[in-house]
C-alpha positions, 0 to 999 in steps of 0.5 A: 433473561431476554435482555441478557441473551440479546446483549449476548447475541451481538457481536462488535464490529471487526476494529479498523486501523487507520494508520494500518496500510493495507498491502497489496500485489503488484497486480493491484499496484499496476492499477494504482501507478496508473491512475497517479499514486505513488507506492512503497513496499513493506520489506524496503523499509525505507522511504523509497517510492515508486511512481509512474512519470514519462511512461516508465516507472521511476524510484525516489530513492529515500536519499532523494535520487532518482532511477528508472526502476527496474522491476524483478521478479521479487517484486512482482511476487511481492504482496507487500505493496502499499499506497504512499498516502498523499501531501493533500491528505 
């Protein structure tokens, strides 16, 4: 009876996801453009990226162009951010 109350008593872990992004705010993004990442959103659906080159922010378009990215007010509300993961990886 101890025995089965013990197995009973414990609770597994919650299950982490690797190949789950973890998304985050634009507030959050800033901090990471900074310190050199590149970063997608969720709702482009594409491989569109953002990254911070010559003090301004840029956008790889999937089509390999490239802009100066406009940021609106959509994606500063966004929290649908994620980290691109790097080549290194």
């Amino acid at each position: 009876m101890e025995e089965e109350m013990a197995t009973n008593d414990v609770f597994s872990s919650p299950r982490i996801v690797a190949d789950t992004p973890m998304l985050i705010t634009w507030a959050a993004a800033q901090a990471i453009l900074l310190a050199g990442n590149k970063l997608t959103r969720v709702a482009w659906k594409n491989d569109d990226q953002v990254f911070l080159f010559a003090n301004a922010l840029h956008l790889r378009k999937s089509d390999g162009s490239l802009h100066v990215l406009m940021v609106t007010s959509g994606d500063m509300a966004a929290d649908d951010w994620i980290v691109v993961p790097s080549a290194h990886h």
